[in-house]
C-alpha positions as a Markdown table, in Angstrom:
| # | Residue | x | y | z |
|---|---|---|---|---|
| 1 | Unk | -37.9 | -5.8 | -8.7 |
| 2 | Unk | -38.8 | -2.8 | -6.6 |
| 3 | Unk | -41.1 | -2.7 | -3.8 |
| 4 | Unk | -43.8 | -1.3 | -5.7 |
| 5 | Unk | -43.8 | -3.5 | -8.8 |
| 6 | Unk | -44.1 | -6.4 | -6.5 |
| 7 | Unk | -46.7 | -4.9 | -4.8 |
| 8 | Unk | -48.1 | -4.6 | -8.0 |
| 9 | Unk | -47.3 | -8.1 | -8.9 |
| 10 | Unk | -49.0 | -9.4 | -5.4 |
| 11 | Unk | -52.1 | -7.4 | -6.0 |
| 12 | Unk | -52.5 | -7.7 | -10.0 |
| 13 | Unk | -52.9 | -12.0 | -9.1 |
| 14 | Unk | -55.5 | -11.4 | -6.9 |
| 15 | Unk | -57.1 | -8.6 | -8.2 |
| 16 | Unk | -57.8 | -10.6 | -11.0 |
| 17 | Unk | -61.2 | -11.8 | -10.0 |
| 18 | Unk | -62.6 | -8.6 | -9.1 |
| 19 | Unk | -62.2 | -6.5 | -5.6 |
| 20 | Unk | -60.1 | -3.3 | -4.8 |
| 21 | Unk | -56.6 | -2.7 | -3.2 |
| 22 | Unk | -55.3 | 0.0 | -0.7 |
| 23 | Unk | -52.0 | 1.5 | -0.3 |
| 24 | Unk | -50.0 | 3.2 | 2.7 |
| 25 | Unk | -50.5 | 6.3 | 0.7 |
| 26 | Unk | -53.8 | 7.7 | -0.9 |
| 27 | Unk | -57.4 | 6.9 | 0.3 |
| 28 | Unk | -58.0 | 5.2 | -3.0 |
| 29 | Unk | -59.3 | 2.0 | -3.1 |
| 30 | Unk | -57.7 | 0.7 | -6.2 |
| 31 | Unk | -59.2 | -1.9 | -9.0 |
| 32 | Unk | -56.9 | -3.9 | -11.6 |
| 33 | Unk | -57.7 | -1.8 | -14.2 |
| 34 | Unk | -56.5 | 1.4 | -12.6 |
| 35 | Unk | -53.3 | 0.0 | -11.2 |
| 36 | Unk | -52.0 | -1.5 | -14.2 |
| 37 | Unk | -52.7 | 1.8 | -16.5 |
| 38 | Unk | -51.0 | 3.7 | -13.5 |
| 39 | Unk | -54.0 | 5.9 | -13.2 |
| 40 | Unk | -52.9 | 9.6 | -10.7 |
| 41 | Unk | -55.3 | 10.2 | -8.5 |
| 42 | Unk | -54.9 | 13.4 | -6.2 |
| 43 | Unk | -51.4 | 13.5 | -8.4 |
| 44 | Unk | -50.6 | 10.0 | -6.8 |
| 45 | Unk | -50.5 | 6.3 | -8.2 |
| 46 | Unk | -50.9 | 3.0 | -6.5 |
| 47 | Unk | -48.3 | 2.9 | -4.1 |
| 48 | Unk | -46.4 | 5.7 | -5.2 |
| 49 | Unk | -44.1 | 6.5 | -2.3 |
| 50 | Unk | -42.0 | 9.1 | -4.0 |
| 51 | Unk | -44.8 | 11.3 | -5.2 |
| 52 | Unk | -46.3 | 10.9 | -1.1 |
| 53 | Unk | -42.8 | 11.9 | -0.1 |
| 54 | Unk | -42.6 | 14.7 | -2.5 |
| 55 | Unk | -46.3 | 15.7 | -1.8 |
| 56 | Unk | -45.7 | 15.9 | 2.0 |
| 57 | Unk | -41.9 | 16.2 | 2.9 |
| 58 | Unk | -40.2 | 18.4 | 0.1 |
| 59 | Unk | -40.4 | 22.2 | 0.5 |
């Protein structure tokens, strides 16, 4: 399992009674719903290192 699915993982259990996540790379703050229909916001979803790195880094 990659880092970001068990991010997911971690956050989907907890999420489950309500309350938001963050990530290391949007401002969102993220509910349940959003993460697990992999929702784009600003192009980006929750925790989505390569789209920050392709965003930010790539010419």
């Amino acid at each position: 399992m990659g880092h970001a699915q068990e991010s997911k993982a971690r956050h989907r259990q907890s999420l489950k009674t309500g309350g938001v996540a963050v990530d290391d790379y949007s401002d969102q703050c993220w509910t349940l719903q959003e993460i697990e229909s992999d929702l784009k916001v600003d192009g980006l979803g929750f925790f989505d290192f390569r789209g920050h790195y392709e965003q930010h880094y790539q010419t």
